[in-house]
N, CA, C and O atoms as a printed pandas DataFrame, in Angstrom:
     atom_number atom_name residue_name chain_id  residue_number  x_coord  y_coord  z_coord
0              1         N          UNK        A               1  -25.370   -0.225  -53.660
1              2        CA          UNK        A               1  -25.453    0.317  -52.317
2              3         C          UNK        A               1  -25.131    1.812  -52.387
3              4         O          UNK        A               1  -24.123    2.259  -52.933
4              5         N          UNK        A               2  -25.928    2.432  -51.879
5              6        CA          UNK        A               2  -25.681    3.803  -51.996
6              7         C          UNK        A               2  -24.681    4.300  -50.964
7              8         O          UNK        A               2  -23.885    3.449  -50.567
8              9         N          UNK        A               3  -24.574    5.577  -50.438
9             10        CA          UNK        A               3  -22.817    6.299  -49.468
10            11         C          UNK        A               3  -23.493    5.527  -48.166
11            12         O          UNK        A               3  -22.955    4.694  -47.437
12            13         N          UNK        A               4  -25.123    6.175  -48.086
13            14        CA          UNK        A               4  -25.331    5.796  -46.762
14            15         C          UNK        A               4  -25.597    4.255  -46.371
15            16         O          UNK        A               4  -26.047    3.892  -45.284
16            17         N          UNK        A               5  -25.407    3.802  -46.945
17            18        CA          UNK        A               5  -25.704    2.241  -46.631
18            19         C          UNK        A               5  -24.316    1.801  -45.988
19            20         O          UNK        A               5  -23.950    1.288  -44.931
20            21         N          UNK        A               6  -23.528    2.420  -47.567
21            22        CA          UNK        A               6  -21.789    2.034  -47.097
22            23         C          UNK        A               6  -21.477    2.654  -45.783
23            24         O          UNK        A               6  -20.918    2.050  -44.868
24            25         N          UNK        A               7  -21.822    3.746  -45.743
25            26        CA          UNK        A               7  -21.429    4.787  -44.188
26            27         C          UNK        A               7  -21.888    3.321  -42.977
27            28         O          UNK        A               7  -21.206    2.747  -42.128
28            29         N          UNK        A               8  -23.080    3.164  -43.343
29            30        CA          UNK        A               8  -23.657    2.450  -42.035
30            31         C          UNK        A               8  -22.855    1.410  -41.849
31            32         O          UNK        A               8  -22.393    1.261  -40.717
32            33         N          UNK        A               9  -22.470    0.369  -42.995
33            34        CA          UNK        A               9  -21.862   -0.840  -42.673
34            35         C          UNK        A               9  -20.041   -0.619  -42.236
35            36         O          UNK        A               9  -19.670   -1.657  -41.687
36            37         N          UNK        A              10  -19.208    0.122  -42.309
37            38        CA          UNK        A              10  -18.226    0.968  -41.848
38            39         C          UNK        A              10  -18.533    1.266  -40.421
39            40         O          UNK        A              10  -17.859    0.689  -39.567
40            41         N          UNK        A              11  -19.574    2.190  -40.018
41            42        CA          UNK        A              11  -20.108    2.123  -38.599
42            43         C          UNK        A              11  -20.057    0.476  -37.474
43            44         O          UNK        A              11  -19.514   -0.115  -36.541
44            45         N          UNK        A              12  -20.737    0.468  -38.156
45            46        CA          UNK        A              12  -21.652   -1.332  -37.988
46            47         C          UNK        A              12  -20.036   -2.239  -37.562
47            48         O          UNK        A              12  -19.628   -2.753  -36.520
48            49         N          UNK        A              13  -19.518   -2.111  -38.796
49            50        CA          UNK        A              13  -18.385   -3.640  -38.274
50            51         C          UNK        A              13  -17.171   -2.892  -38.388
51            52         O          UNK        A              13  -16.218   -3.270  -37.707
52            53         N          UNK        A              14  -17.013   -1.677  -39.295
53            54        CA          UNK        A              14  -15.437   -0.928  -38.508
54            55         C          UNK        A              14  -15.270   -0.578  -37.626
55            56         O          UNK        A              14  -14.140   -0.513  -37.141
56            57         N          UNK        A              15  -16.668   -0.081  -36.857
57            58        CA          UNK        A              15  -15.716    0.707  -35.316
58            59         C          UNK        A              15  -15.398   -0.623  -34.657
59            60         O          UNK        A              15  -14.252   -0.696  -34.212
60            61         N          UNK        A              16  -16.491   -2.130  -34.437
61            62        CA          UNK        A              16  -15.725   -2.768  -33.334
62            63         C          UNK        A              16  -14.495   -3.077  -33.721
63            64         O          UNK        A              16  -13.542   -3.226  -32.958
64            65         N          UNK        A              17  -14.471   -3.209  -35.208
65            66        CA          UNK        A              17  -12.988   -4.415  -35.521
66            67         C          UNK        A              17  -11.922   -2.999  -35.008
67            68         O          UNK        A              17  -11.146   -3.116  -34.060
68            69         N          UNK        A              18  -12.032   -1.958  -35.654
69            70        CA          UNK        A              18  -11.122   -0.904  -34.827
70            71         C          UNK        A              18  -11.077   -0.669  -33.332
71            72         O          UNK        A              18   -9.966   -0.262  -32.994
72            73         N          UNK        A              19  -11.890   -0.789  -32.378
73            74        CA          UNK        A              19  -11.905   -0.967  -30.755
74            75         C          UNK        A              19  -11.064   -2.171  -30.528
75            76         O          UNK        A              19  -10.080   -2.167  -29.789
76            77         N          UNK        A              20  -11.542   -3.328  -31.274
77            78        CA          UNK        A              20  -10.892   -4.417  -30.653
78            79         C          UNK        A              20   -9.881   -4.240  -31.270
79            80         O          UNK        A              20   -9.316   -5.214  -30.771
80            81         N          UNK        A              21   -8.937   -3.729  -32.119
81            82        CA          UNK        A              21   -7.867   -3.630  -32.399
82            83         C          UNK        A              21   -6.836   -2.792  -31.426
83            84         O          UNK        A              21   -5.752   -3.166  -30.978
84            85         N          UNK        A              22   -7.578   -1.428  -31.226
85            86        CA          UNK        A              22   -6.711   -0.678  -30.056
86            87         C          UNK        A              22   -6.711   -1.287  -28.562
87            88         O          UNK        A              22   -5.890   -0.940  -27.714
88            89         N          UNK        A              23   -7.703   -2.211  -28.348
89            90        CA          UNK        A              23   -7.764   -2.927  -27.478
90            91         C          UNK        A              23   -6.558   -4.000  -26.789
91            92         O          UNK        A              23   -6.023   -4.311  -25.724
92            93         N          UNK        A              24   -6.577   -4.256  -28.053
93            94        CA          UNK        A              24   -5.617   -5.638  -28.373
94            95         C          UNK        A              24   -3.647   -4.794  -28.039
95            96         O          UNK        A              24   -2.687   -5.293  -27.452
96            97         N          UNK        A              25   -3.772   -3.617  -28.634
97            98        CA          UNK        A              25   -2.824   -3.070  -28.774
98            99         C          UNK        A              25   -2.252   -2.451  -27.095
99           100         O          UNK        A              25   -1.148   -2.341  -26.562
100          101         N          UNK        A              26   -3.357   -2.217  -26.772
101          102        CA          UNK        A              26   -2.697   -1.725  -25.540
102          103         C          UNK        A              26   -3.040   -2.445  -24.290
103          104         O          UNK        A              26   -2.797   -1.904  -23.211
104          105         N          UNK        A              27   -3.536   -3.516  -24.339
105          106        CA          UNK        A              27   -2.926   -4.599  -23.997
106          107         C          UNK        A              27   -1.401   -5.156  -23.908
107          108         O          UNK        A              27   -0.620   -5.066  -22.960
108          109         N          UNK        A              28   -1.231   -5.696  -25.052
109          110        CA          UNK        A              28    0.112   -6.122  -25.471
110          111         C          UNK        A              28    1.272   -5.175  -25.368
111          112         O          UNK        A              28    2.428   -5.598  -25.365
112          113         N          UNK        A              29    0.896   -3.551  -25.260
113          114        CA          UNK        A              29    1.721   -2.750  -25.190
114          115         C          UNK        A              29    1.895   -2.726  -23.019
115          116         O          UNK        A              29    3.082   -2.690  -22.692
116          117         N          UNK        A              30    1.211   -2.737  -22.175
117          118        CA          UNK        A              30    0.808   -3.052  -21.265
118          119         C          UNK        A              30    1.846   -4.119  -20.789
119          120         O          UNK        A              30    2.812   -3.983  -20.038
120          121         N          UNK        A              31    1.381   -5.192  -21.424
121          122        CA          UNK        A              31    1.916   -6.535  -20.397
122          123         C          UNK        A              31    4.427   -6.069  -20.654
123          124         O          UNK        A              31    5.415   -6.369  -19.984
124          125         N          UNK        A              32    4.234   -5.401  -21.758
125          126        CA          UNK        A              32    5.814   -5.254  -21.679
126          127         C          UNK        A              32    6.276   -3.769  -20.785
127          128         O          UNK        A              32    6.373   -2.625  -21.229
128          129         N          UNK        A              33    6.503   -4.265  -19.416
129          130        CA          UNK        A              33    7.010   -3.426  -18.559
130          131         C          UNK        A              33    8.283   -2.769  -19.085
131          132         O          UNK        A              33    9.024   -3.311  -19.905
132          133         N          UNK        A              34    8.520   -1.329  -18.449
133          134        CA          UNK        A              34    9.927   -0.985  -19.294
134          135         C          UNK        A              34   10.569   -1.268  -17.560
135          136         O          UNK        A              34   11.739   -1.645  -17.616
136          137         N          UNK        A              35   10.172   -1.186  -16.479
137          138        CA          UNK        A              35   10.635   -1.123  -15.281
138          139         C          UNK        A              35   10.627   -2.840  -14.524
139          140         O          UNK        A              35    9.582   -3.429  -14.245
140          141         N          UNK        A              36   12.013   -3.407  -14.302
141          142        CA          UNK        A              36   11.689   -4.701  -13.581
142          143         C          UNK        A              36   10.965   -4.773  -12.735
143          144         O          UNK        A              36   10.881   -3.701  -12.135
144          145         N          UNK        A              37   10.177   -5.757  -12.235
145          146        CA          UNK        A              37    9.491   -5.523  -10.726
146          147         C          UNK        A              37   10.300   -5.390   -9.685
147          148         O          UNK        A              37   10.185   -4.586   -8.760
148          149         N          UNK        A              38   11.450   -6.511   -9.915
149          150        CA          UNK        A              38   12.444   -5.748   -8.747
150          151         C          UNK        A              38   12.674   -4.433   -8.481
151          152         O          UNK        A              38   13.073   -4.014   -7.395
152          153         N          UNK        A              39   12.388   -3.640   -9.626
153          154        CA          UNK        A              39   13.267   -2.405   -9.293
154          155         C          UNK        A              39   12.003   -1.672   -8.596
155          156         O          UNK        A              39   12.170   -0.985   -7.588
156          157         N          UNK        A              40   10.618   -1.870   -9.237
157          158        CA          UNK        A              40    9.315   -1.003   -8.596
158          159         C          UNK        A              40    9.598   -1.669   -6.850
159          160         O          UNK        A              40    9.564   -0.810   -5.969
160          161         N          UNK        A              41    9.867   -3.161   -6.398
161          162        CA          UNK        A              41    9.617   -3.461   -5.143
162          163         C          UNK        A              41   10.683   -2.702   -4.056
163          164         O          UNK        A              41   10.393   -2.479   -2.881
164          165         N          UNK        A              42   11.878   -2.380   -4.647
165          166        CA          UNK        A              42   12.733   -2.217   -3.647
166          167         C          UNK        A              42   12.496   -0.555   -3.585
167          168         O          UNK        A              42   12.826   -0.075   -2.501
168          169         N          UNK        A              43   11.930    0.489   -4.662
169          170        CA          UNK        A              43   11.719    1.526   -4.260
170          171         C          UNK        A              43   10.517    1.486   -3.712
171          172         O          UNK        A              43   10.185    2.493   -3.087
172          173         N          UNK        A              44    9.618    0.424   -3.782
173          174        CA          UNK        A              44    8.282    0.410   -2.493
174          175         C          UNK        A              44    8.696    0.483   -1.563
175          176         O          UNK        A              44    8.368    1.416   -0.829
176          177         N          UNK        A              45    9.847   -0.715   -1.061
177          178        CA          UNK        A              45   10.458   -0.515    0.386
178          179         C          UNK        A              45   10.813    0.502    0.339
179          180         O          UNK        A              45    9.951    1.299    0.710
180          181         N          UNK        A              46   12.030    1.086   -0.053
181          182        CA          UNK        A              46   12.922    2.020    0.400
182          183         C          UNK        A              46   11.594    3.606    0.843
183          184         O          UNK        A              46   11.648    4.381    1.798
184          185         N          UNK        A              47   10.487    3.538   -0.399
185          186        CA          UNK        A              47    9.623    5.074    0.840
186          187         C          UNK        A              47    8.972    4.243    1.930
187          188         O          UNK        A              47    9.040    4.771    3.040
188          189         N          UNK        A              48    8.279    2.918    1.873
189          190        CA          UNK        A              48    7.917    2.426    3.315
190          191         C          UNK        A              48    8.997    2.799    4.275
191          192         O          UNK        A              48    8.749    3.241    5.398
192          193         N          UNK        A              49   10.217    2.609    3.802
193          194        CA          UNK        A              49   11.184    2.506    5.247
194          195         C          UNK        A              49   11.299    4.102    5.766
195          196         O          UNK        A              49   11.327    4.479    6.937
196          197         N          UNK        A              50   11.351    4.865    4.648
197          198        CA          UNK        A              50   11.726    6.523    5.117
198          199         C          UNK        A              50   10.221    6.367    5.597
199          200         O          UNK        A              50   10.164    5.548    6.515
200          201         N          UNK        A              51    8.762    6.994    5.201
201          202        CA          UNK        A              51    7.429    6.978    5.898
202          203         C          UNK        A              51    7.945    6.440    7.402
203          204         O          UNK        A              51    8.019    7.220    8.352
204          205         N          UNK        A              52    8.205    5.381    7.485
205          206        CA          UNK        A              52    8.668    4.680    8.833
206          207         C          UNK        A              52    9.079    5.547    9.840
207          208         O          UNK        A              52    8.448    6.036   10.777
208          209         N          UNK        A              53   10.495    5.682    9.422
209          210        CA          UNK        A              53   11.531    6.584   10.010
210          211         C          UNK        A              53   10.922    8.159   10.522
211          212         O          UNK        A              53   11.119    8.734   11.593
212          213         N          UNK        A              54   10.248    8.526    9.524
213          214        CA          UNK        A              54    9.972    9.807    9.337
214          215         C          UNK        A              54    8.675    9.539   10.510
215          216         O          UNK        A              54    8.785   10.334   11.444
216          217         N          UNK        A              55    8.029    9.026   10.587
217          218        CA          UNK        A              55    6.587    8.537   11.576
218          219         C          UNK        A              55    7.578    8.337   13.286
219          220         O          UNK        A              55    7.426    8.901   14.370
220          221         N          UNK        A              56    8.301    7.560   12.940
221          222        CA          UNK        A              56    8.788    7.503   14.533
222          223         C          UNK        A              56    9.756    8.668   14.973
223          224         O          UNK        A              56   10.205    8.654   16.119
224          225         N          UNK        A              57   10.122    9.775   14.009
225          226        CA          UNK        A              57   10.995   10.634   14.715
226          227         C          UNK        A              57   10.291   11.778   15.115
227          228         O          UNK        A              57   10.682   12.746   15.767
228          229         N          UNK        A              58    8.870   11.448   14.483
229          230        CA          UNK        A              58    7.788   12.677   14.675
230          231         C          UNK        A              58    7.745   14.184   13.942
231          232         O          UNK        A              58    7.592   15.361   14.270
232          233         N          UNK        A              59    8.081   13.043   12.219
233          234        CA          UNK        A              59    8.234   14.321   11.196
234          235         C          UNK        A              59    7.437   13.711   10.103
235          236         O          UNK        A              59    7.782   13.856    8.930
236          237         N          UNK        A              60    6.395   13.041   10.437
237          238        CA          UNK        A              60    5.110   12.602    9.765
238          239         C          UNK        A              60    4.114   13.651    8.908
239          240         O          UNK        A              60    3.163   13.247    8.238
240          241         N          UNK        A              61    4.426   14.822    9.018
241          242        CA          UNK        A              61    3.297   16.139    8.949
242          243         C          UNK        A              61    2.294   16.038    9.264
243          244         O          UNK        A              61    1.435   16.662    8.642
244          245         N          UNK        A              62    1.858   15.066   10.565
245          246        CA          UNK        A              62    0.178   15.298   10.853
246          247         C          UNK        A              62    1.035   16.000   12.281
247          248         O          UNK        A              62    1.604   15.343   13.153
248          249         N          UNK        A              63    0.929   17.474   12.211
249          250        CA          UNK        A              63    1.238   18.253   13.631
250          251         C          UNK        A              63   -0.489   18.733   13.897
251          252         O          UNK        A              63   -0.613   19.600   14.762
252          253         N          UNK        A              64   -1.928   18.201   13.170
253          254        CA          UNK        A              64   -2.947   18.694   13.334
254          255         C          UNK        A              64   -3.756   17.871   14.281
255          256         O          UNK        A              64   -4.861   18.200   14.713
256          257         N          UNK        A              65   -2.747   16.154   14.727
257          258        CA          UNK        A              65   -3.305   15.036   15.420
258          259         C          UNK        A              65   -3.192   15.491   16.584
259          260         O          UNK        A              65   -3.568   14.824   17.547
């Protein structure tokens, strides 16, 4: 087999097995949160509740409505 044959078959079946490898990787790197969900839900509430606050005291920044 000559370079370019080898080049091609490297092309051919290394890039997927390498895609599906980084694939795989950040995936699995993905599913391990460094943040509990508890902790993402209660700072969801806590800006819903200020947005809130801030909307009914009439310090929303839409002064253009």
């Amino acid at each position: 087999m000559d370079a370019s044959g080898l080049f091609w078959v490297l092309i051919k079946f290394g890039g997927p097995v390498l895609l599906l490898a980084v694939l795989g990787w950040a995936i699995w790197r993905n599913k391990k949160s460094r943040i509990p969900e508890e902790v993402t839900e209660a700072g969801t509430r806590r800006v819903y509740r200020e947005e809130e606050q801030a909307r009914r005291e009439g310090r929303d920044g839409d002064e253009n409505a």
